[in-house]
C-alpha positions in Angstrom: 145.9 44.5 102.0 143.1 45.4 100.0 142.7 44.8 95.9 142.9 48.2 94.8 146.1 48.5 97.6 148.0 45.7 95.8 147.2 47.3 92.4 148.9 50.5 93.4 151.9 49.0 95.2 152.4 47.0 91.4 151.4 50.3 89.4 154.4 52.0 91.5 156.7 49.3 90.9 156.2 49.4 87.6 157.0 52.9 87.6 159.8 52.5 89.4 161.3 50.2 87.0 160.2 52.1 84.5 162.2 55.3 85.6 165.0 53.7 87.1 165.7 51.9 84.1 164.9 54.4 81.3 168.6 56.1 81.2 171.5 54.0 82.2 170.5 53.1 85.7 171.8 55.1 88.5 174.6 53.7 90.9 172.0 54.9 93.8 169.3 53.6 92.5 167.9 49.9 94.0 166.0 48.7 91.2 168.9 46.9 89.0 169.6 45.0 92.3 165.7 44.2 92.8 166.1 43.2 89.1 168.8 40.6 90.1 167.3 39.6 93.3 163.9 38.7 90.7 166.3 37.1 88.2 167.8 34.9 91.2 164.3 33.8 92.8 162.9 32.9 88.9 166.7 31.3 88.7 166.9 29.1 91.6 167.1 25.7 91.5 164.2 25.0 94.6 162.3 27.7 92.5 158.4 27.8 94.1 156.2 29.4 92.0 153.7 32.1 93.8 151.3 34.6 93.6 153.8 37.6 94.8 156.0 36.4 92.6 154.3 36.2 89.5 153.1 40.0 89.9 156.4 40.9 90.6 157.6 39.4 87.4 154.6 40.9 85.3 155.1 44.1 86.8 158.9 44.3 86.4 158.5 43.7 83.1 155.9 45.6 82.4 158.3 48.7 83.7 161.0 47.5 81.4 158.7 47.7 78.7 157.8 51.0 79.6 161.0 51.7 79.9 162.1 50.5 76.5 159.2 52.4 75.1 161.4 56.2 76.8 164.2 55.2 75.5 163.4 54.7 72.2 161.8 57.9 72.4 165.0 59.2 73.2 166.8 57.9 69.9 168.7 55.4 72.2 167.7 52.3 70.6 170.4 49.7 71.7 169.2 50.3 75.2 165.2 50.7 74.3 166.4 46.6 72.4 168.2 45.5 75.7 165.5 46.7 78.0 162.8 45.4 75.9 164.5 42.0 75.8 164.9 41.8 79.7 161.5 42.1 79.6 160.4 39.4 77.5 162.9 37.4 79.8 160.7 38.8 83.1 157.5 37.5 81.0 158.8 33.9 80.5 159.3 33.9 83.9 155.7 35.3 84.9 154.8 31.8 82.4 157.1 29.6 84.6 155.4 30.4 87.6 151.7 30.4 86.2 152.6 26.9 84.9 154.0 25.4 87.8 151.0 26.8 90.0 148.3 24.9 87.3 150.6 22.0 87.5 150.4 22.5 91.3 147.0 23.1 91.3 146.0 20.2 89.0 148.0 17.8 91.1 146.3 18.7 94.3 142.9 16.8 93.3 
């Protein structure tokens, strides 16, 4: 897959998120469970950090952000404080991973 390729794939995740997560997510909708499926891999106690899953985690909570930032626009502010927060928590995760993969790294020489 090609650089600009990946970039798009994570820009429509994002955007994903970001709509799916702007309202009170929809029943229908799969990305609370891809939430939960990222909150289980970062969770896990044989947790291997990754490339894939570091973008994964900046992008998801780069669409809760986004998300966060519609809501708020919408007066709901609980939710735009909830959404905001679970991505923060998406962020420390994106640091987990970057840290074990310099830790990886640096023990490799």
């Amino acid at each position: 897959m090609e650089q600009s390729e990946i970039a798009n794939w994570l820009d429509a995740f994002a955007d994903r998120v970001a709509d799916g997560m702007t309202g009170r997510p929809d029943r229908n909708s799969d990305i609370p469970a891809k939430l939960v499926a990222l909150v289980g891999l970062a969770c896990s106690p044989d947790r291997k950090a990754s490339f894939d899953s570091l973008l994964c985690y900046i992008m998801a909570a780069n669409g809760l952000h986004a998300a966060a930032a519609k809501a708020r626009s919408m007066n709901d502010y609980n939710w735009a404080r909830s959404l905001h927060e679970q991505g923060q928590l998406f962020l420390s995760y994106a640091t987990g991973d970057l840290e074990m993969m310099v830790l990886q790294s640096m023990n490799a020489r």
